[in-house]
C-alpha positions as a Markdown table, in Angstrom:
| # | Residue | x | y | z |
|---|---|---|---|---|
| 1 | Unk | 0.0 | 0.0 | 0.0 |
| 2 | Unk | 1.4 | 3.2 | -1.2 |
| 3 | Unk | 1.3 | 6.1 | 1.6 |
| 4 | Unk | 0.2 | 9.7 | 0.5 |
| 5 | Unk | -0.8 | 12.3 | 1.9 |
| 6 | Unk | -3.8 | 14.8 | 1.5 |
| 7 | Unk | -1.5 | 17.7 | -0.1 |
| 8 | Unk | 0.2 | 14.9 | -2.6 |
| 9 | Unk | -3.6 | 13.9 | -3.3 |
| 10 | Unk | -4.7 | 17.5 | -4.1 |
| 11 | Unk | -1.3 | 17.6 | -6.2 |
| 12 | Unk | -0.6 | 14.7 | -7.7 |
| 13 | Unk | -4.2 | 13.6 | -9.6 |
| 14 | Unk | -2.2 | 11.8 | -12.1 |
| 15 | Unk | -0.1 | 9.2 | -9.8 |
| 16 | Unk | -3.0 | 8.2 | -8.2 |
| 17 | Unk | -4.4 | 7.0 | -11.0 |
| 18 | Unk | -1.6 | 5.3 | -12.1 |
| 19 | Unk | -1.0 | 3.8 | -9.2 |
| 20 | Unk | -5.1 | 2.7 | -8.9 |
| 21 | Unk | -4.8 | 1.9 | -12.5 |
| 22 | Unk | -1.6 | -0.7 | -11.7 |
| 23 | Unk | -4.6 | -2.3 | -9.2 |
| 24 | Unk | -2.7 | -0.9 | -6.0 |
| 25 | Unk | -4.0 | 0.5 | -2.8 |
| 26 | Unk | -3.0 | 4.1 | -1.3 |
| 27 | Unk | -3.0 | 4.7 | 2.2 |
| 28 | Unk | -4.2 | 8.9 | 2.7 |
| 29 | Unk | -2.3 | 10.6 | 5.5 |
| 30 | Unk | -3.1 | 13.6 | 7.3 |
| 31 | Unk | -0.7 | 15.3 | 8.9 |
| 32 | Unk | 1.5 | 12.7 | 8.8 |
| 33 | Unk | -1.4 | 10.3 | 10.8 |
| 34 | Unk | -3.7 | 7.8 | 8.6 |
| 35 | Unk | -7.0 | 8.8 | 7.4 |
| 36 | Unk | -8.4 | 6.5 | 5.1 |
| 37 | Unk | -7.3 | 4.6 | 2.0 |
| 38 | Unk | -8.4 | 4.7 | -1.0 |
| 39 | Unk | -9.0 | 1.5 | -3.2 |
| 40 | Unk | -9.7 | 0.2 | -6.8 |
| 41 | Unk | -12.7 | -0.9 | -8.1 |
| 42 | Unk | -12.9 | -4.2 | -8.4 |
| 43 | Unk | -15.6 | -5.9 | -10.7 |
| 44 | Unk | -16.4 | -8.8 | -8.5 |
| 45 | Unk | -16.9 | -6.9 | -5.7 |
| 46 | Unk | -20.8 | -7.0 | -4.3 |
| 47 | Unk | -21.2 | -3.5 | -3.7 |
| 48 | Unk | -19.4 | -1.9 | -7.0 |
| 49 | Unk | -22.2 | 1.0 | -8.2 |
| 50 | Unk | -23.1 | 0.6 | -11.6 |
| 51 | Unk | -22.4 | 3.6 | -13.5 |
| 52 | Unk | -24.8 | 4.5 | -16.5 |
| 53 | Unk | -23.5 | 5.5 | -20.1 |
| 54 | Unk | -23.8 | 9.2 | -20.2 |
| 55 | Unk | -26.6 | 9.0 | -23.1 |
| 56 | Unk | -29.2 | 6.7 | -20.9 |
| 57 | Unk | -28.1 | 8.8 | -17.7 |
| 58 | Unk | -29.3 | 11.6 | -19.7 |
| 59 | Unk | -32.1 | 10.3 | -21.1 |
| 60 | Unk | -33.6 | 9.4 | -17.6 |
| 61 | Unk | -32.7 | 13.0 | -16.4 |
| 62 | Unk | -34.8 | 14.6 | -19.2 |
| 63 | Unk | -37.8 | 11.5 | -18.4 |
| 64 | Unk | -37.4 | 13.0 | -14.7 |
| 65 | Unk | -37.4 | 16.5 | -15.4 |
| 66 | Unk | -40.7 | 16.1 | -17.8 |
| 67 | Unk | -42.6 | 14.0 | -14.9 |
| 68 | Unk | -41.6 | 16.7 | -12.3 |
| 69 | Unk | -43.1 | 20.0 | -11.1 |
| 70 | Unk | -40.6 | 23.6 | -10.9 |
| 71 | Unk | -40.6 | 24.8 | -7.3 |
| 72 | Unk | -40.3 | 28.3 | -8.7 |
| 73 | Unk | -41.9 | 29.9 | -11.7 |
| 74 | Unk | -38.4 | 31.8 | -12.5 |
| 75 | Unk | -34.9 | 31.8 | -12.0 |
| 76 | Unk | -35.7 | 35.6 | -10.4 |
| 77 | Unk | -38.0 | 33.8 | -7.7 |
| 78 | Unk | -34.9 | 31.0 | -6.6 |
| 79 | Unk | -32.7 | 33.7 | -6.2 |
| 80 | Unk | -35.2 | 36.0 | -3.8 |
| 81 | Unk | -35.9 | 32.7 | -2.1 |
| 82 | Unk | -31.9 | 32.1 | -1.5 |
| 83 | Unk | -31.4 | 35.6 | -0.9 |
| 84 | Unk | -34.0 | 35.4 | 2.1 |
| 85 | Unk | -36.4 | 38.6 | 0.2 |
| 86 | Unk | -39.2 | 36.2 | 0.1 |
């Protein structure tokens, strides 16, 4: 398991993919203490999420969207309502 920690993480996108990608584990450090690691998917696992092709993700978006009912009639009446002026 390959330590690294959170600033390396925030830096350093592209190693830890590679090193995900090669199928290994990263322990995440904090201040030199452990936090957490993170893992690779792994396609036998029970619990993997399965992760929709953009297009049918979409699709179902647009299908949700049509079926559902705007909470405000304008984009002017969200922002009153976030600013508190309602």
């Amino acid at each position: 398991m390959k330590p690294m920690s959170a600033r390396d993480l925030k830096n350093s996108t592209g190693a830890v993919i590679r090193t995900l990608r090669r199928g290994e584990s990263i322990l995440l450090t904090f201040r030199g203490k452990p936090l957490g690691t993170i893992e690779p998917m792994r396609p036998d696992a029970p619990n993997v999420p399965a992760i929709q092709p953009y297009e049918d993700a979409w699709t179902g978006i647009e299908a949700e969207l049509k079926r559902s009912t705007p909470r405000f009639a304008s984009w002017r009446d969200a922002e009153d309502e976030s600013r508190g002026r309602r």
